[in-house]
Phi, psi and omega in degrees: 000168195245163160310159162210155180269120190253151167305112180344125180259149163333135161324119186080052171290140192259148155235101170294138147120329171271161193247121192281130131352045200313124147242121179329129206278153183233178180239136166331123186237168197264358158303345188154170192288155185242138147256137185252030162170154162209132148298090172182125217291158226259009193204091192252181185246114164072271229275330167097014158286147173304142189227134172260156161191168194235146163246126189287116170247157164229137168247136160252349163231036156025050173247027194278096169274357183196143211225137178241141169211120172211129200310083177286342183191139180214120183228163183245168200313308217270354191051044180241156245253130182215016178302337161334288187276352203277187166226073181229078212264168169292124172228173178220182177186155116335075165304336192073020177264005190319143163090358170259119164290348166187171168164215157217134198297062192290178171177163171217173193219138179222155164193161195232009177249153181274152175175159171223124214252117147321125157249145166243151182243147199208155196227116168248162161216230198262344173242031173115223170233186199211142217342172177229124148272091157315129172245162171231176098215205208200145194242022191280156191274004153223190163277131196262136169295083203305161187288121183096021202218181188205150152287140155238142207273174164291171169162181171251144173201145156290115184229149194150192163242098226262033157224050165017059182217022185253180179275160174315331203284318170341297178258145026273160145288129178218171171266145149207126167268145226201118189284174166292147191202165192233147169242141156329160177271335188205153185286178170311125198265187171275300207295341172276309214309292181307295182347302206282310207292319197307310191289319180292341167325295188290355189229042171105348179305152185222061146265104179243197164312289194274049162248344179248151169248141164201148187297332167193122229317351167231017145286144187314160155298206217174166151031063149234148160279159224257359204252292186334277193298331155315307195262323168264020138303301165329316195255352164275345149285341180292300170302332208236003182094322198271182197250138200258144192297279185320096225225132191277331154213208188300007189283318194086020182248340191234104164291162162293129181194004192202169165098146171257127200210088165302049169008077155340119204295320162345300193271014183261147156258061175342310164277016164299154200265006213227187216262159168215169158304165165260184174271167197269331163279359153320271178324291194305318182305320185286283018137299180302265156173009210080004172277172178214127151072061158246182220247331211222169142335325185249163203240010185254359175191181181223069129235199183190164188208210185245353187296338203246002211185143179246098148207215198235117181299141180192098186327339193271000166252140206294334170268007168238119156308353172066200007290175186290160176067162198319140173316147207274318185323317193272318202303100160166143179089014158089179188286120027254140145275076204271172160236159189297178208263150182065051160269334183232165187317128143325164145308181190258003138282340172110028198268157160241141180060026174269003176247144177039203198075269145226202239228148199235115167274162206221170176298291193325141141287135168288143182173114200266033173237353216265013141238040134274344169246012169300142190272182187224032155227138170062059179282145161263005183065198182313155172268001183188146133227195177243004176196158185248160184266185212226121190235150161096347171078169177218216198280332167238062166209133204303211188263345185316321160320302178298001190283172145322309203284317219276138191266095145225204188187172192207207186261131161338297213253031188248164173213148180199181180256022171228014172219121195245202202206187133202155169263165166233182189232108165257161223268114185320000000 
């Protein structure tokens, strides 16, 4: 179905029942009719019923002939570009205000696909038209969960080591609390890695295939550097439609794409919809599964084997069942013993591998006094250090590596064959 134009309503048309856009008042110019607001809710339903909104104006030389609205972006759960199919078109109209210095426009929009749509709205009048103001929402019937990926929910959690058996940068134990965010289910395999590095090649990235290592297309990558895994986040919101995290300073104007570029918490744009590291209380929150004050990912014991985690056994911690040495399943066909990703039980999120495979780099600098001062909702760690950490333990690192709690890091510009990524989303 198309915009439509609904028959002119009375001045001060109220839209009861909906939670409204707020758009900022502009000031009139004697250059063309202005729209100084649009009304309209930030979420309709479905159904293919009409949904009203009004776009609010002002003319001063009350000449307003025509009202234009065209579909600048129409996307899918998945955020990929569906304006083709949707059925949500460009329209124009004859509103019927010539000769009104200001008033208001109705119109309604019906759609029966889920999907979430730009619209700009543009006002002409007799000597042209005059500025286009954008409105957005979106009609999917819940909020959808992007492909590969699991929600974590907002919440509060402990984080630290509340069985004091870790190094100090563990503690204290603190609350944080953490908005909703979606993390990938598995880590980065090499086969997405390429997918991504190949396109990002081709589109200004000084990123390729072979910046990554893996044993196999459905094994982690591997041997990226934190600069690395930074810049094809970027290009994998770049490739996917969505809007990239990554900023070359505070401006926010210049992605990140080339370069070793200690990103500033300033140049990350937190509320973009496209992928970033997650933060290391990000990681943890996820990494707990929602249980409080277990040693692993899993909540039905506090120990580990080989049945549960790909890392390398060692009997002498009192909490590993073992057997001693590289897992047996994997060890073979040389270094690395990675296992392809989601070889062992999800998390009580559906998370895979947050205990071993390999070691997950996070957003934060490392700074092993920064919980005693972490603030306590949505923390970004430090504003500067000389290494970023490293969360999950890997495929040859014993289990002590592998608890929840346990920290470590290394320099932005290190790589091995025992360290990957996954990314994250944050959640509207």
């Amino acid at each position: 179905m198309r915009l439509r134009m609904l028959k002119i309503s009375a001045v001060g048309l109220a839209l009861l029942g909906f939670s409204l856009i707020g758009v900022a008042q502009i000031q009139p110019s004697p250059q063309g009719p202005q729209i100084t607001a649009i009304d309209f809710p930030n979420h309709i339903t479905p159904d293919g019923q009409p949904v009203s909104g009004v776009v609010h104006f002002q003319a001063p030389e009350a000449n307003v002939a025509q009202i234009k609205m065209k579909v600048l972006q129409a996307l899918n759960a998945d955020g990929q570009d569906i304006s083709k199919n949707s059925d949500i078109q460009d329209a124009s109209w004859d509103p019927g205000v010539k000769g009104l210095r200001q008033g208001e426009i109705p119109f309604n929009i019906a759609t029966k696909i889920e999907q979430r749509v730009v619209i700009a709205a543009t006002l002409i009048g007799s000597s042209g038209p005059g500025p286009s103001k954008e409105f957005s929402f979106d009609s999917f019937l819940q909020p959808q969960t992007p492909s590969e990926m699991v929600l974590i929910p907002a919440g509060s959690f402990q984080m630290g080591d509340s069985f004091n058996e870790g190094d100090v940068n563990e503690r204290p134990v603190h609350t944080v609390t953490v908005s909703a965010f979606y993390m990938d289910k598995y880590e980065v395999t090499k086969g997405l890695w390429d997918d991504v590095a190949n396109w990002a090649a081709d589109h200004g990235y000084d990123i390729a295939a072979d910046s990554g290592s893996g044993k196999a297309m459905d094994h982690p990558v591997q041997s990226i550097t934190w600069y690395q895994a930074v810049k094809w986040a970027n290009a994998r919101s770049e490739k996917e439609g969505l809007t990239p995290a990554y900023y070359t300073d505070s401006s926010q104007t210049t992605v990140y794409r080339a370069g070793s570029l200690n990103v500033q918490t300033e140049g990350v744009k937190w509320s973009a919809n496209g992928y970033r590291l997650p933060t290391e209380a990000e990681w943890e929150k996820a990494a707990r599964g929602g249980a409080t004050g277990h040693r692993f990912p899993w909540s039905y014991t506090d120990t580990i084997n080989e049945t549960r985690a790909n890392y390398y056994g060692d009997t002498r911690y009192s909490y590993d069942e073992g057997p001693n040495g590289y897992n047996p399943t994997y060890a073979t066909g040389g270094f690395p013993y990675t296992s392809p990703v989601g070889s062992f039980a999800p998390n009580g999120y559906g998370l895979y591998d947050m205990t071993g495979n390999v070691w997950e780099w996070v957003w934060d600098w490392f700074d092993p006094n920064y919980y005693s001062a972490s603030p306590g909702t949505d923390p970004h760690g430090s504003a500067s250090g000389s290494a970023r950490v490293e969360r999950g333990g890997s495929w040859h690192d014993t289990a002590g590596a592998g608890r929840v709690a346990y920290r470590s890091f290394d320099s932005p510009d290190a790589k091995s064959d025992d360290l990957g990524f996954r990314l994250v989303r944050t959640a509207p």
